[in-house]
C-alpha positions as CSV (number, residue, x, y, z in Angstrom):
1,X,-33.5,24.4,36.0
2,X,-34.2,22.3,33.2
3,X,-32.1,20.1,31.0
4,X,-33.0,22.0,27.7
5,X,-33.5,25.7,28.4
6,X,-32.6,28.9,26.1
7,X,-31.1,32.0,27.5
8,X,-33.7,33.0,30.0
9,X,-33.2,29.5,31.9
10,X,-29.3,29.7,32.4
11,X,-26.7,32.1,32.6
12,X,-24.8,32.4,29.2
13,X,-22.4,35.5,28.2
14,X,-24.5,38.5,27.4
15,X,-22.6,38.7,23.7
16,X,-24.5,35.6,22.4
17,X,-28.0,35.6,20.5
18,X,-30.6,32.9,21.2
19,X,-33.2,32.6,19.3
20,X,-36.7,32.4,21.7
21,X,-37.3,28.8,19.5
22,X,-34.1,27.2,19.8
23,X,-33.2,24.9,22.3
24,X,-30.0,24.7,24.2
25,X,-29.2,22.6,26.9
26,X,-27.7,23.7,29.6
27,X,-24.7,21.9,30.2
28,X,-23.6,23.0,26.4
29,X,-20.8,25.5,26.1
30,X,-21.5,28.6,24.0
31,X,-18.5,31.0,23.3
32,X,-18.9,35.1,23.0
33,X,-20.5,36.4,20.1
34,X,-22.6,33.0,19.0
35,X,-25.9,33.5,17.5
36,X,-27.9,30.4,17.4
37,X,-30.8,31.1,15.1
38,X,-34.3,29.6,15.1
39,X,-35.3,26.3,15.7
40,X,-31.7,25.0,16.3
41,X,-30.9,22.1,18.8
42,X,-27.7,22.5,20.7
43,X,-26.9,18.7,22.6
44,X,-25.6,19.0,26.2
45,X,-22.2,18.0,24.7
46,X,-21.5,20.3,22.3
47,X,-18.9,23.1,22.7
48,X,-19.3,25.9,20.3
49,X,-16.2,28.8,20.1
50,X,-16.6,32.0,19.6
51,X,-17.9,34.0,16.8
52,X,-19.6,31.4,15.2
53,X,-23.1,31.6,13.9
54,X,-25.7,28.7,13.5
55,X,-28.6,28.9,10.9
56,X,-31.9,28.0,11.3
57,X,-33.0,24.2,12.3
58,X,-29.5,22.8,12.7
59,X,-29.0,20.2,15.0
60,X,-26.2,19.8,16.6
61,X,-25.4,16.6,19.4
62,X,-23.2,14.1,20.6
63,X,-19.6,15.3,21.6
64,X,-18.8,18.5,18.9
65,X,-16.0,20.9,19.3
66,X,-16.6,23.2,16.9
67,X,-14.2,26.5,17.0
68,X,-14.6,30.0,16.6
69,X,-15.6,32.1,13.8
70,X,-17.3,29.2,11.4
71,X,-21.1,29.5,10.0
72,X,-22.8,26.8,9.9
73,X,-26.3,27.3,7.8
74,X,-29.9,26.1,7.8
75,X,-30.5,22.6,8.3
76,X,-27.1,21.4,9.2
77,X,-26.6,18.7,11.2
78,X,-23.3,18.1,13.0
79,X,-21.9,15.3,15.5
80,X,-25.3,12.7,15.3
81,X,-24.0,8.8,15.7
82,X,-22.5,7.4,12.7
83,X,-24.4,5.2,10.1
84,X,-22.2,2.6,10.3
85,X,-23.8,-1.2,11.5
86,X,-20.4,-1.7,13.6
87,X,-21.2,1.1,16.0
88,X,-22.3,0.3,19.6
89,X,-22.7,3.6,21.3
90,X,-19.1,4.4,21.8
91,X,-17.9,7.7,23.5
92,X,-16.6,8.9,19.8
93,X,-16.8,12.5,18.4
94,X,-16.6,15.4,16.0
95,X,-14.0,18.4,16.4
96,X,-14.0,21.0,13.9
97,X,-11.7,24.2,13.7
98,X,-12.1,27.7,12.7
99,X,-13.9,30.0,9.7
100,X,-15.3,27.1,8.2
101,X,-18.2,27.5,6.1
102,X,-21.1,24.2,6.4
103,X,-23.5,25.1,4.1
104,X,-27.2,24.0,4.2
105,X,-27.9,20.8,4.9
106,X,-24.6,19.3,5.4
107,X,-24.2,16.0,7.6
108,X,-21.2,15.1,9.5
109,X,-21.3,11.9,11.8
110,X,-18.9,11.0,14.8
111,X,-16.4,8.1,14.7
112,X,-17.5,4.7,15.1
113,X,-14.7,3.4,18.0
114,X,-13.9,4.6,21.1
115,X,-11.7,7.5,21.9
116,X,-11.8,8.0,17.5
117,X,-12.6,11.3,15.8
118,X,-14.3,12.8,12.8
119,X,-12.2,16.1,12.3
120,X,-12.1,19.0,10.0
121,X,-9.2,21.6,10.3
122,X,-9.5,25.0,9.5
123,X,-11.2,27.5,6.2
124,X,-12.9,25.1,4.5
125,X,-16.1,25.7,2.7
126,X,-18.8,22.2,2.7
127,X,-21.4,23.9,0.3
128,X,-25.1,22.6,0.3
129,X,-26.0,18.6,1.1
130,X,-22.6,17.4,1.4
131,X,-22.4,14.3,4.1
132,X,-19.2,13.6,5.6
133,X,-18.9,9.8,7.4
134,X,-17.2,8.7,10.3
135,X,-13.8,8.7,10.9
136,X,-13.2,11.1,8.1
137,X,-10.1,13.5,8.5
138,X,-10.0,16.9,6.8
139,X,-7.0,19.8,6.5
140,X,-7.5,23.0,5.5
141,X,-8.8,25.4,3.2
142,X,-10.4,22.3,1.4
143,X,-13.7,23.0,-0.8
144,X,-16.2,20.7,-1.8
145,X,-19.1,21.4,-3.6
146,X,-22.6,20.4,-3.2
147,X,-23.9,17.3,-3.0
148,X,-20.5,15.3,-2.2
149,X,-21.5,12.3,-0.3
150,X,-17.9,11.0,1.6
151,X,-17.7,7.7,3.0
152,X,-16.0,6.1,6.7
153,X,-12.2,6.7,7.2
154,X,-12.0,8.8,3.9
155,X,-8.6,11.6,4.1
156,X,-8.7,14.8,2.3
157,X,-5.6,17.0,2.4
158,X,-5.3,20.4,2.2
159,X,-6.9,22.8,-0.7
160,X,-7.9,20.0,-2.1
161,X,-11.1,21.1,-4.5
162,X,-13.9,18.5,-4.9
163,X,-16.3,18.7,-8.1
164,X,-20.3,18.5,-6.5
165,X,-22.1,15.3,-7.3
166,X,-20.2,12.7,-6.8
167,X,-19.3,9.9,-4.0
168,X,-15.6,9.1,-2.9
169,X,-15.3,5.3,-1.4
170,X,-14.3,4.4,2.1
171,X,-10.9,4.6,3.1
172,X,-10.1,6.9,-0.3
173,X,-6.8,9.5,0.5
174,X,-7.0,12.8,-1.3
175,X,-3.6,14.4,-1.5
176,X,-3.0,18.1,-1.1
177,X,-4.2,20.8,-4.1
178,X,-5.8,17.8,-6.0
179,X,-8.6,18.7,-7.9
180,X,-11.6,16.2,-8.5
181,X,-13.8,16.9,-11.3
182,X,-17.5,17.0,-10.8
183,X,-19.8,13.5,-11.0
184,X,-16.6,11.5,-11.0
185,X,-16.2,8.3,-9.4
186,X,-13.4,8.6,-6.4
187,X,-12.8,4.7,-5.3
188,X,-8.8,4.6,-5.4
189,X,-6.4,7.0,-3.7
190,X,-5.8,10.6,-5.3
191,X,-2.2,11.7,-5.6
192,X,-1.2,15.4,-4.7
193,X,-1.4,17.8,-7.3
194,X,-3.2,15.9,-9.6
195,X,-6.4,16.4,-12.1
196,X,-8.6,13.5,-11.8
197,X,-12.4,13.0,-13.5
198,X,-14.6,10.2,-15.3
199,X,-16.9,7.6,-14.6
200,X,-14.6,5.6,-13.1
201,X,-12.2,8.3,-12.1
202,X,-8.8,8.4,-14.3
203,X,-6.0,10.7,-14.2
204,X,-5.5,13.6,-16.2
205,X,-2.2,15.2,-15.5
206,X,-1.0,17.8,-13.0
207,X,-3.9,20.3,-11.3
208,X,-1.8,23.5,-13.2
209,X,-4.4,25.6,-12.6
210,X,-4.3,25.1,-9.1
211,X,-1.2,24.9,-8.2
212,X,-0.4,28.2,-10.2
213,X,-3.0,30.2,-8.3
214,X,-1.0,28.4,-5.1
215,X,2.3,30.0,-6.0
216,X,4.0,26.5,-7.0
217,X,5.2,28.0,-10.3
218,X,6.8,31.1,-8.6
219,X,8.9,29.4,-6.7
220,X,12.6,29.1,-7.3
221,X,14.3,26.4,-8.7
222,X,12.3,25.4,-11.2
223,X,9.9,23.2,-8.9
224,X,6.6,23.2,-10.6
225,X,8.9,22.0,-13.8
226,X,10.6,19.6,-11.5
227,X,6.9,18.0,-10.4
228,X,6.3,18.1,-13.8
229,X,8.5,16.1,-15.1
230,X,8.2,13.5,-12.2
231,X,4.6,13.3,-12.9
232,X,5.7,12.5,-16.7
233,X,8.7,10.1,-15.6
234,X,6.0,8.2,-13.2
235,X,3.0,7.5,-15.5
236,X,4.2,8.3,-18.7
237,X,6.9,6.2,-18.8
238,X,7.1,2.2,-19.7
239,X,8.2,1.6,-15.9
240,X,5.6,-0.1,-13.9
241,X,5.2,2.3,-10.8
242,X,7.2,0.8,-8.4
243,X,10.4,0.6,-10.3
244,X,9.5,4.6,-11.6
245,X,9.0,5.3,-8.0
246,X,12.4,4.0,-7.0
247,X,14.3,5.8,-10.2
248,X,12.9,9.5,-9.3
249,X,14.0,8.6,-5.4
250,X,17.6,8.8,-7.1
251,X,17.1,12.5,-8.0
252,X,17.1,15.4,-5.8
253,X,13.3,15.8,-5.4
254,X,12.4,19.3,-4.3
255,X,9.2,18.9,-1.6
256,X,6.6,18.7,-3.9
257,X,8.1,16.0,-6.4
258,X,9.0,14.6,-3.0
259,X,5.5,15.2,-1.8
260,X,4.1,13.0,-4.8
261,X,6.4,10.1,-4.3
262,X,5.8,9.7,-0.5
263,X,1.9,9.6,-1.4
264,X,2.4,6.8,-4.1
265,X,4.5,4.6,-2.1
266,X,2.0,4.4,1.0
267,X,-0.7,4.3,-1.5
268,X,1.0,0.7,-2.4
269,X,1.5,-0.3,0.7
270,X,-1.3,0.3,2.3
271,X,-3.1,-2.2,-0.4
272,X,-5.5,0.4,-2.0
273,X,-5.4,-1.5,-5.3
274,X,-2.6,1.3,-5.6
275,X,-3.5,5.1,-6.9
276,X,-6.5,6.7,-9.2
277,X,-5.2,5.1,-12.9
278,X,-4.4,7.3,-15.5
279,X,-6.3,8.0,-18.5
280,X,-4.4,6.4,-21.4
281,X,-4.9,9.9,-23.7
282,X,-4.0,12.3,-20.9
283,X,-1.2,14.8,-22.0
């Protein structure tokens, strides 16, 4: 039996569809239901769940989990070493969850250390050329649009929405239903629930129109107005940061206000030059 075979040369559940010009080696693990198209490289370390489809000429290698139900388009290619000088071969990989959508094109490298991780969580859409470095982390139902280029160790929280064209630096964190604008230059931290954009990146105010079509403003007790007015009391006011930070901790922050304060402080801490600055004529 050969290393690098397609369905004829091993045994493989009678649900999945090989194309006769893909190659598949043997010790990779395919789930029910897969359809691996034409010209696609499967590595022998890859495990792919069930359900998922893989367009033509994607290459996928190293050690990738990917789960069930995700399409993956033309060209993709998923789990290949990191570009990163520091690496030296490590056992690292890339685990990805279910019903994502990876458009055409789209690059995701494993970790640089050993035992590290590149992972994506779940319902994301990656549209066209996107490239996603090592170490990145991703949550769930995130979209970015085309041509995002993402740097090492970079965190992007959950329904986050990412404008196409643009880079975000190494080690940037994207807090949850923030919204990036397109061709705008990401190097410092992104606070949840914020609108940022420019060339460099400033802040705008809150994402309204996202966290509307979330439910934020339906819920009771006034919390989008509450978040609102935090936002206001944090960047609007003549407190530096830190001392706004610690006046809103003496209110009784419902979790999103809550949400935004947590964020800011470790943002601080964690010596980021501090969060994305605001835009002096933001409203």
């Amino acid at each position: 039996m050969s290393e690098h075979s397609n369905t004829s040369a091993f045994s493989i559940d009678k649900s999945v569809q090989i194309h006769p010009s893909a190659v598949v080696d043997s010790h990779a693990e395919i789930g029910q239901g897969v359809i691996i198209g034409p010209g696609v490289y499967v590595g022998p370390d890859v495990k792919i769940g069930s359900q998922t489809t893989i367009g033509a000429n994607a290459v996928l290698d190293g050690k990738l989990i990917i789960g069930s139900k995700n399409r993956i388009f033309p060209g993709a290619c998923l789990g290949l070493e990191p570009q990163d000088l520091k690496y030296r071969g490590a056992s690292t990989k890339v685990v990805i969850g279910d019903k994502n959508t990876i458009r055409e094109c789209v690059t995701i490298n494993r970790a640089t250390n050993e035992g590290e991780e590149t992972k994506i969580g779940n319902g994301n859409l990656l549209m066209a050329y996107c490239h996603l470095g090592h170490n990145c982390l991703l949550g769930n139902g995130i979209v970015m649009s085309n041509a995002i280029q993402v740097a090492g160790h970079v965190v992007i929280e959950d329904r986050a929405v990412i404008g196409g064209c643009l880079g975000i630096h190494q080690f940037v964190h994207i807090g949850q239903l923030a919204m990036v604008g397109g061709m705008t230059r990401v190097d410092r931290d992104v606070p949840p629930f914020c609108l940022v954009e420019g060339h460099p990146g400033r802040m705008r105010g809150l994402n309204r129109v996202g966290l509307r079509r979330n439910g934020l403003e339906n819920k009771k007790g006034g919390e989008l107005r509450q978040l609102q007015e935090i936002w206001t009391f944090l960047f609007r006011s003549e407190n530096v940061l830190a001392k706004g930070l610690d006046l809103a901790r003496q209110q009784n922050l419902m979790p999103s206000s809550k949400n935004l304060c947590d964020f800011l402080e470790a943002s601080i801490q964690k010596g980021r030059r501090g969060p994305m600055p605001i835009n002096i004529s933001a409203n």
